[in-house]
C-alpha positions as CSV (number, residue, x, y, z in Angstrom):
1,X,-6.9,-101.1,133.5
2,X,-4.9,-104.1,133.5
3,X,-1.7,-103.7,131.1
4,X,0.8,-106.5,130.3
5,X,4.6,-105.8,129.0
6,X,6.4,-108.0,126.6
7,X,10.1,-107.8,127.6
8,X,12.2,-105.1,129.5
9,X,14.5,-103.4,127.6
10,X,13.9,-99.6,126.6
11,X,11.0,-99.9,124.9
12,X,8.7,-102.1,127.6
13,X,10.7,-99.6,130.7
14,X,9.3,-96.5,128.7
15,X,5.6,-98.1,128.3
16,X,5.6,-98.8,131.8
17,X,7.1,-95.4,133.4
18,X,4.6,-93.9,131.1
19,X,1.6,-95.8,132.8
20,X,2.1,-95.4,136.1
21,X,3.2,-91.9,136.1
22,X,0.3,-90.9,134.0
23,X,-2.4,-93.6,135.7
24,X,-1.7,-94.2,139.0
25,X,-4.9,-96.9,139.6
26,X,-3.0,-98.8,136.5
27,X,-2.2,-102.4,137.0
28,X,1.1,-102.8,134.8
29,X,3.0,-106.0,135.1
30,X,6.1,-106.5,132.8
31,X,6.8,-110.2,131.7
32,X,11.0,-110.6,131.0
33,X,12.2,-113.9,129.8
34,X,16.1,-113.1,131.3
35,X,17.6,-113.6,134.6
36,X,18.9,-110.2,135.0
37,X,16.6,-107.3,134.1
38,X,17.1,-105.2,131.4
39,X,20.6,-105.3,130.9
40,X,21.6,-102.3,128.3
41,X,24.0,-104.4,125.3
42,X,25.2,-100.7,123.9
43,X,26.9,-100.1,127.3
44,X,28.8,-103.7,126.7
45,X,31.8,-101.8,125.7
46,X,32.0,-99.9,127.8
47,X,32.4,-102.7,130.9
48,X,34.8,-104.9,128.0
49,X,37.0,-101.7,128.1
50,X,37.0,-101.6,131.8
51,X,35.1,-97.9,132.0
52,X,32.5,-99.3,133.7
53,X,33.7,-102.1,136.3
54,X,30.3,-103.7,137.6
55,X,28.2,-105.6,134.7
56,X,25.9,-105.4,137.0
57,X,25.1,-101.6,136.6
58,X,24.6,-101.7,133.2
59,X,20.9,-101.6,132.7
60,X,17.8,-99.6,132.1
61,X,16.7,-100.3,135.3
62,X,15.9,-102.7,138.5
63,X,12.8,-104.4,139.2
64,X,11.7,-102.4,142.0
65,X,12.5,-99.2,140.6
66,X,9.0,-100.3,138.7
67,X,7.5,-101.9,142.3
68,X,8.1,-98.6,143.9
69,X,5.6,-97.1,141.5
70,X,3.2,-99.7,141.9
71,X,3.7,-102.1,138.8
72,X,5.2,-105.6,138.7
73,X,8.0,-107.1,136.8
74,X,8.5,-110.8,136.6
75,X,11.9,-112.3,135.4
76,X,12.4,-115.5,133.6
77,X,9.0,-115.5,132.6
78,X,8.5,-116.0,129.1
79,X,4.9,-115.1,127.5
80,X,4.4,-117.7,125.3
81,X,1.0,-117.1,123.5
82,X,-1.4,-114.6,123.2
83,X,-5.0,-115.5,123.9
84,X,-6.8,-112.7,122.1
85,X,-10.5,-113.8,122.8
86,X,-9.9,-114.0,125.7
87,X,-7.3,-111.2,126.4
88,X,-5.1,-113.6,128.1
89,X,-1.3,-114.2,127.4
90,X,0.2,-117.9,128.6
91,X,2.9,-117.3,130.5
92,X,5.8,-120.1,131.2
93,X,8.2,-119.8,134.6
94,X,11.6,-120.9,133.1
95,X,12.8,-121.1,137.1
96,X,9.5,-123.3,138.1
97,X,8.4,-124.8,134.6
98,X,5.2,-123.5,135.4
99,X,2.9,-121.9,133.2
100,X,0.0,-119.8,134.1
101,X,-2.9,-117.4,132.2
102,X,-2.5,-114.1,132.8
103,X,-5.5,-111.1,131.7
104,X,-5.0,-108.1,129.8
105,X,-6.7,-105.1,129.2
106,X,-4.0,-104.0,126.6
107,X,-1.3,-105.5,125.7
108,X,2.2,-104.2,124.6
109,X,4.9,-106.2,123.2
110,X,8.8,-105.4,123.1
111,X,10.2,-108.6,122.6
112,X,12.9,-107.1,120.8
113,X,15.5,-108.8,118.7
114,X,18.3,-111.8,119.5
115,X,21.6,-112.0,117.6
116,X,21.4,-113.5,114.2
117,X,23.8,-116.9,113.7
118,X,25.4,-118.1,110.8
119,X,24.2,-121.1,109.6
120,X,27.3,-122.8,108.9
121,X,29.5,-126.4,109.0
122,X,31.1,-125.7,112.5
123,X,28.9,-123.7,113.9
124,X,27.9,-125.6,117.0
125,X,32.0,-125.7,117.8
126,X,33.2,-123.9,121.3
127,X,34.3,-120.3,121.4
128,X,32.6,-118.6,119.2
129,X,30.6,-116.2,121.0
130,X,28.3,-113.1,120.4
131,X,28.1,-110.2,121.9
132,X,24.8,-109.0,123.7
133,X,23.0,-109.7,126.6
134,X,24.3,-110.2,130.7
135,X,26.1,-113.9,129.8
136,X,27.5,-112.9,127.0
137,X,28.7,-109.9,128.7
138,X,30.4,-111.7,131.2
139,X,32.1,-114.7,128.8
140,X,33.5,-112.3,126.7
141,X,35.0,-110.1,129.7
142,X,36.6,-113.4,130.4
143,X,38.1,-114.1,126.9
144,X,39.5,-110.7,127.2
145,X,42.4,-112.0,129.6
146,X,42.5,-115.6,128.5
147,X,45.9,-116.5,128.1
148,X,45.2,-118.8,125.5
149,X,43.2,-116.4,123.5
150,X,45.6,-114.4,121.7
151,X,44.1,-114.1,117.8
152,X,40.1,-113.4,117.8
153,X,38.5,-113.1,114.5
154,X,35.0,-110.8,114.3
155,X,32.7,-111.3,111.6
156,X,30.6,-108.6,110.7
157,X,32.1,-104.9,110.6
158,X,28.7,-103.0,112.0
159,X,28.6,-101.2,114.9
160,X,29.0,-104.2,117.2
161,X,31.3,-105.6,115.4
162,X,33.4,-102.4,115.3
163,X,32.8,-102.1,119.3
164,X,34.6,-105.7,119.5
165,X,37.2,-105.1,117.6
166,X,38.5,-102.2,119.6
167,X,38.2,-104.4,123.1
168,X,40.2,-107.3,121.8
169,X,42.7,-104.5,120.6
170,X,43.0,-102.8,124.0
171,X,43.3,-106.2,125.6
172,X,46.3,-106.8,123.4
173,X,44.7,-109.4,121.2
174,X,45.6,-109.6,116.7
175,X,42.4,-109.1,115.3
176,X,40.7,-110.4,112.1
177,X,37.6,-108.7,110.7
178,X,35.7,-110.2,108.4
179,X,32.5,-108.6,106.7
180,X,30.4,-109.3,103.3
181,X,29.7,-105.6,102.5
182,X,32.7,-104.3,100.5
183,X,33.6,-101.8,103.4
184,X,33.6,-101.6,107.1
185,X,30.5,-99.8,108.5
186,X,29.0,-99.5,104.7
187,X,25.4,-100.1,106.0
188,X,26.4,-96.3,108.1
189,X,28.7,-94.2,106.7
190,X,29.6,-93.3,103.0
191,X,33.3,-94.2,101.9
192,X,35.1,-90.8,102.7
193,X,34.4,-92.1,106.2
194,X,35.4,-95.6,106.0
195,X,38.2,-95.0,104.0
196,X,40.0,-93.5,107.2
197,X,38.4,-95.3,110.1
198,X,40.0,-98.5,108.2
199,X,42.9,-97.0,107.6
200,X,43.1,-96.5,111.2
201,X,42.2,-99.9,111.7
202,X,44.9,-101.2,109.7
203,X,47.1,-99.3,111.3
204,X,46.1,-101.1,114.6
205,X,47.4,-104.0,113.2
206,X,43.8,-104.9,112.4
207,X,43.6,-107.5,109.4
208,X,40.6,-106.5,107.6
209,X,39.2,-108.7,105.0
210,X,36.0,-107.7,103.2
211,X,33.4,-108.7,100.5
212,X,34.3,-112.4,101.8
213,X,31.7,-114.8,103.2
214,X,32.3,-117.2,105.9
215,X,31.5,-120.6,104.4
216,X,32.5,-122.9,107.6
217,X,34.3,-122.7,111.0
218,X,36.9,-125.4,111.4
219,X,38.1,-126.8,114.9
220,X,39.8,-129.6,116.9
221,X,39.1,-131.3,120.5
222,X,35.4,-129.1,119.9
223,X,37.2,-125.5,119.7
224,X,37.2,-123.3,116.8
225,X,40.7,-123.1,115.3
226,X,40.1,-121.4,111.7
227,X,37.5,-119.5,110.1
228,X,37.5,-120.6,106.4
229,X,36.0,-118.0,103.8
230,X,35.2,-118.5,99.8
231,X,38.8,-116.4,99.9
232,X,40.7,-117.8,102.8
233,X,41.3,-119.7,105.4
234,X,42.4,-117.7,108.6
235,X,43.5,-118.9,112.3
236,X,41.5,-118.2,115.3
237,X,41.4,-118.6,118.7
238,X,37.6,-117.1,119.5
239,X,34.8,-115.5,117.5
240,X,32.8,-113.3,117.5
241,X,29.8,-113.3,115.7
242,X,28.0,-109.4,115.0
243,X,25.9,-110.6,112.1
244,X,23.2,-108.1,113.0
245,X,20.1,-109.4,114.6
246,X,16.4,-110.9,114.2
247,X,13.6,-110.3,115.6
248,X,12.2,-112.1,118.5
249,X,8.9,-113.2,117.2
250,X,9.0,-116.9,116.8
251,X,6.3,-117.2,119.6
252,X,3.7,-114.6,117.7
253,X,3.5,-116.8,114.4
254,X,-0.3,-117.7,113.5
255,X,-1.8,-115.3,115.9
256,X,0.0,-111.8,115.3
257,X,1.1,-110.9,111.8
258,X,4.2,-110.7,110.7
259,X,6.2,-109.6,107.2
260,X,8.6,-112.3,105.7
261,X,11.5,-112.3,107.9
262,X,9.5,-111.9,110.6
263,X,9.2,-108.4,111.7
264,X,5.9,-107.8,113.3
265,X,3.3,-105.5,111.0
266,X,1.7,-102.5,113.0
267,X,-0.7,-99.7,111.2
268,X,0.1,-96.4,111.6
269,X,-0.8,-96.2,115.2
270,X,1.5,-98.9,116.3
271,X,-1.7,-101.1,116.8
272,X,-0.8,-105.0,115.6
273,X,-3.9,-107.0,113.7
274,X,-5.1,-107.8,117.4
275,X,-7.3,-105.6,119.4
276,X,-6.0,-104.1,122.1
277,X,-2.3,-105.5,121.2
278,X,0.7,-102.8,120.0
279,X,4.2,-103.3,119.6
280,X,6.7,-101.3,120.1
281,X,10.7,-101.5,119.6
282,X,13.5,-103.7,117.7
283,X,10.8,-105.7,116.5
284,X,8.7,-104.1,114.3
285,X,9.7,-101.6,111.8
286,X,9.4,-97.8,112.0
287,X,8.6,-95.2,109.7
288,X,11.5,-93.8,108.5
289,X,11.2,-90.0,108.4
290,X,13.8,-89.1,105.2
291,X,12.9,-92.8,103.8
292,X,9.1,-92.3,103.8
293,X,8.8,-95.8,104.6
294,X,9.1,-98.5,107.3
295,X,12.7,-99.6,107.9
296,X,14.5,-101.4,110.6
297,X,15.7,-99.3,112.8
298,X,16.9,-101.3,115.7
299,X,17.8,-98.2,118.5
300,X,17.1,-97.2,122.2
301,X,15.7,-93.4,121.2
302,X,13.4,-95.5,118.7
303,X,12.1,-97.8,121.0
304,X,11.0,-95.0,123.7
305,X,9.6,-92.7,121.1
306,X,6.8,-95.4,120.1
307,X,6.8,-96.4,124.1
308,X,5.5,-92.7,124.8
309,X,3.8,-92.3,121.6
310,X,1.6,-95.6,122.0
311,X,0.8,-94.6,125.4
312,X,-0.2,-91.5,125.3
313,X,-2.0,-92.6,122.0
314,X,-4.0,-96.0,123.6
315,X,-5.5,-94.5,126.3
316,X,-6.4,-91.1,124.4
317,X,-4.0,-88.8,126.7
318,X,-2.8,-87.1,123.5
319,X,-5.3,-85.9,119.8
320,X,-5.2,-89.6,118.2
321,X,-2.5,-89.2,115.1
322,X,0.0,-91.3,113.4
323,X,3.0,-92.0,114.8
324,X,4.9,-89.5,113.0
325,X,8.2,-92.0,112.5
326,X,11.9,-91.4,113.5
327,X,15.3,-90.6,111.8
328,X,17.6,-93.1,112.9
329,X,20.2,-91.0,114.8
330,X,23.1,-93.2,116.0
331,X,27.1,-92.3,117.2
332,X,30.4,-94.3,117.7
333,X,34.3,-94.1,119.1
334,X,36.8,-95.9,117.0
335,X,40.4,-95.8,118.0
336,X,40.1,-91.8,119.0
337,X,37.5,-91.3,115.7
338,X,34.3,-90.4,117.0
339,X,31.6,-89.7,114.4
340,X,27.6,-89.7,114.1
341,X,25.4,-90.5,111.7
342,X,21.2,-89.3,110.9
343,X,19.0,-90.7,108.8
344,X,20.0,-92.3,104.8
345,X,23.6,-93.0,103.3
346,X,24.5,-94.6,100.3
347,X,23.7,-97.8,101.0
348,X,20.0,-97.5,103.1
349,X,18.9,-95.2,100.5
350,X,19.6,-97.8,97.8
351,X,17.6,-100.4,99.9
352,X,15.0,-97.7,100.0
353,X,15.1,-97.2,96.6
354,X,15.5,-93.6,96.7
355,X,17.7,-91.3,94.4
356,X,19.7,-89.3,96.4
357,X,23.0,-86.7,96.0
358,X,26.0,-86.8,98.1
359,X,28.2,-84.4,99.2
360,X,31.1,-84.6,101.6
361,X,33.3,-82.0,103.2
362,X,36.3,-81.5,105.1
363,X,37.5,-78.0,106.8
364,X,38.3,-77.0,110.2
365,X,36.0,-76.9,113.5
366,X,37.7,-73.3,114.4
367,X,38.9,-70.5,112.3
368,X,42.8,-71.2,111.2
369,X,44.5,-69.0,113.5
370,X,43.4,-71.3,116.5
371,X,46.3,-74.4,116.4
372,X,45.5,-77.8,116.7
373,X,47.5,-77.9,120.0
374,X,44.9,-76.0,120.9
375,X,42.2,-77.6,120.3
376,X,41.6,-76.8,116.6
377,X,41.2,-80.2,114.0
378,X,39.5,-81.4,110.9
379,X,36.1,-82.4,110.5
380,X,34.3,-84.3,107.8
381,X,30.7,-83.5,106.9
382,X,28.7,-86.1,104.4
383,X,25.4,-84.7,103.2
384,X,22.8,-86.7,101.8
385,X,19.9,-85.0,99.6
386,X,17.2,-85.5,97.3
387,X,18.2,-84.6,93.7
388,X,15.7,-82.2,92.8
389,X,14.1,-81.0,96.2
390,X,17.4,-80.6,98.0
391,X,15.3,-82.3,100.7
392,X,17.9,-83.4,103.4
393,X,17.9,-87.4,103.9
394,X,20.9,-87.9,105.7
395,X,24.2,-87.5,107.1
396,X,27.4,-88.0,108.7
397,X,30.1,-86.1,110.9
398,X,33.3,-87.6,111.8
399,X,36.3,-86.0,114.0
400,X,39.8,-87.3,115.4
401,X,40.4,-87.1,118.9
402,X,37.4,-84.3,119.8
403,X,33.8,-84.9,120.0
404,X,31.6,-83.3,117.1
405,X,29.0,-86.3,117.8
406,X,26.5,-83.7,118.7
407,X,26.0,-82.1,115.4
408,X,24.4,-85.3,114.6
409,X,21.2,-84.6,117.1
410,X,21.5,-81.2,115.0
411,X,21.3,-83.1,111.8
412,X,18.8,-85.2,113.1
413,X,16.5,-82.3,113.6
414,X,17.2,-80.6,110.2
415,X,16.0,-84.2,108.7
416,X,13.1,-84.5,110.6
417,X,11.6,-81.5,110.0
418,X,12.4,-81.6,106.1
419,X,15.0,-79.1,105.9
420,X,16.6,-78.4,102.9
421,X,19.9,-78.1,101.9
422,X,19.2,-74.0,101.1
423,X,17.9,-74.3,104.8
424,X,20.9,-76.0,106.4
425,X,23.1,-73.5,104.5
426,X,21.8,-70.0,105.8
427,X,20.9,-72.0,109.3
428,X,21.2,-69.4,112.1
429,X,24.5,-70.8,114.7
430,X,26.5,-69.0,117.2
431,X,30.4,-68.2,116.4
432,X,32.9,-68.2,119.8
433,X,36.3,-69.0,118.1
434,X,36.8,-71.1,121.5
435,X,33.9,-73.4,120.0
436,X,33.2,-72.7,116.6
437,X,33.6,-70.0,113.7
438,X,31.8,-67.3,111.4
439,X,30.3,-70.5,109.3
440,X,29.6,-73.7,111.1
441,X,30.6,-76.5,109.4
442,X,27.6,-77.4,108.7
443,X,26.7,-74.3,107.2
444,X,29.8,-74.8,104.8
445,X,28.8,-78.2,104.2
446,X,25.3,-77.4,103.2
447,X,27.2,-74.0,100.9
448,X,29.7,-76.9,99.4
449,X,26.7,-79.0,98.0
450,X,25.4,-76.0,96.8
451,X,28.3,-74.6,94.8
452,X,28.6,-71.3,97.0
453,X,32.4,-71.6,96.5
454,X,35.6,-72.1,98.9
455,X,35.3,-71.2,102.6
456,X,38.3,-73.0,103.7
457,X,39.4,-69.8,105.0
């Protein structure tokens, strides 16, 4: 069998450790349109920080970690058009400007997403930069100890927006953040939340400036000097754009389907409207477990979950069944916040349409007698639940200086197997007062939604 590999981020590394551990006689070449191979963007803060020194290193994999198990993986090859009569995709050499016809057997496609851009007077000026991928990576390390650079403005408060502003701030840089949602992180975390990582922020010196939309970027001798708002007009030295992102399926128009904005449509088995042809990763959208319908959910964890599902699914190594979705489990540092999120908030559930209650709660990770110079703190706990079925549909932790981020995997697991709130509540955990107490605080948070009463104590 003959299987071809559209990109080589998580999703297309998964397919392809999956085929050639499983079936060893399996030809499996993986196309990738990059130089570098696989280069992992949710490490990039990581090496802008200077915890990881080597770009280099940052990445799923190398190319013959894939040879040494018999497959094939071509760089700066970029498959161009799928042939499906034929099961052929065209594939152009960026480094040759050749372009060649290669067969398939089946055919999986990761393409993956690329950074959206604002459409905007200014946009083609110098600095302003984005922040994924190996040259990006690089131009932005650089920026970092730029002299001249001294106030960077980021626009759009996400996750990789959020990631951004914390490098420039460790680099010493004044930071602007700018975002259209009326908070910082609104499209993860309820208010509660955002209320003190921008406090936080703030405190940082960080000027934060939301629920404005950049209209133009203004420059002189072809730099960007000021970002101008429908509220303001504020100095800059660089941007960054962290927009969110698109999918990168431009090249499938007319043959594969796709929805409106472009993600590509999949049946329940992952399968596209082509034979032999699945997708997998940023570029189509998943079921959403506590949504009950397709959403974008752009993560790693997502991506290898349909990799091994489609796999095992194609080639009829596991009882053919829907792919049973995911929850969207996702985690973050912000200036010595650390805090992880699972499934629905406020805001996803609304663009789901769904009803939902929401609870949030705040007590101690280890009974009172145990100082905070010992370790002890305050954690917050947001629940989100279905009104009348107390089915859970989401939530939140969030901690200062110690790391509850794990209680989001256990969240994750309550939500994908339907738990309910009654169910979190009475849930079964350990008690060590050197980790934890009699209730965990999930227990209390699930008993706080409930009415049980006061267990602050």
């Amino acid at each position: 069998m003959r299987y071809v590999i559209v990109g080589a981020s998580h999703g297309g590394h998964e397919a392809a450790l999956e085929l050639l551990t499983q079936d060893p006689t399996a030809e499996v070449t993986i196309f990738e349109q990059d130089e570098f191979v696989s280069f992992m963007s949710c490490g990039m803060e990581l090496y802008l920080t200077n915890q990881v020194k080597d770009p280099n290193t940052i990445r799923n994999f190398k190319p013959e970690d894939i040879t040494v198990l018999g497959g094939h993986v071509e760089n700066n090859a970029q498959v161009r058009a799928i042939n499906d009569d034929q099961h052929e995709v065209t594939v152009f050499h960026t480094k040759t400007h050749e372009e060649e016809q290669v067969p398939y057997d089946k055919l999986i496609i990761s393409s993956g997403v690329t950074p959206a851009r604002l459409p905007v007077p200014g946009a083609e000026l110098g600095n302003i930069y984005l922040m994924r991928g190996y040259d990006w990576a690089r131009k932005l390390k650089a920026k970092l100890t730029d002299p001249t650079v001294k106030e960077v403005t980021i626009v759009g408060a996400g996750y990789i927006g959020i990631e951004a502003v914390e490098s420039f701030l460790q680099a010493g840089k004044k930071v602007t953040l700018i975002d259209t949602l009326p908070r910082v992180l609104a499209a993860y975390l309820n208010q509660p939340m955002t209320d003190l990582i921008t406090k936080r922020l703030v405190e940082h010196g960080v000027a934060i400036h939301t629920g404005e939309f950049v209209q133009a970027y203004q420059g002189s001798k072809g730099q960007v000097k000021q970002v101008r708002t429908d509220q303001g007009t504020y100095e800059t030295d660089l941007v960054v754009e962290a927009i969110g992102v698109k999918p990168s399926t431009e090249w499938l128009a007319g043959q594969v389907a796709l929805d409106k904005r472009g993600w590509i449509k999949t049946d329940p088995y992952l399968q596209t409207n082509l034979p032999d042809v699945y997708a997998i990763g940023d570029a189509i959208l998943p079921y959403s477990i506590p949504a009950g319908q397709p959403m974008p959910i752009a993560l790693a964890t997502t991506a290898r979950r349909e990799a091994q599902y489609v796999v095992q699914t194609m080639n009829g190594l596991a009882n053919k069944r829907p792919f049973k979705g995911v929850v969207g489990t996702s985690a973050l540092s912000i200036l010595n916040y650390q805090f992880a999120t699972a499934g629905l908030n406020e805001v996803t559930a609304q663009r789901a349409g769904l009803a939902v209650e929401i609870s949030n709660y705040v007590d101690q990770r280890r009974p009172y007698y145990v100082s905070s110079a010992a370790g002890n703190g305050q954690v917050m706990v947001n629940l989100v639940y279905a009104p009348i079925e107390h089915t859970l549909l989401g939530g939140a932790v969030l901690a200062d200086q110690y790391d509850v981020t794990q209680l989001g995997s256990v969240l994750s697991l309550a939500i994908s197997q339907r738990m309910t709130i009654e169910d979190l509540a009475e849930a079964d955990f350990f008690f060590q007062p050197g980790f934890d107490r009699q209730w965990n605080v999930l227990n209390l948070a699930a008993q706080h939604a409930l009415g049980y009463g006061d267990f602050t104590r």
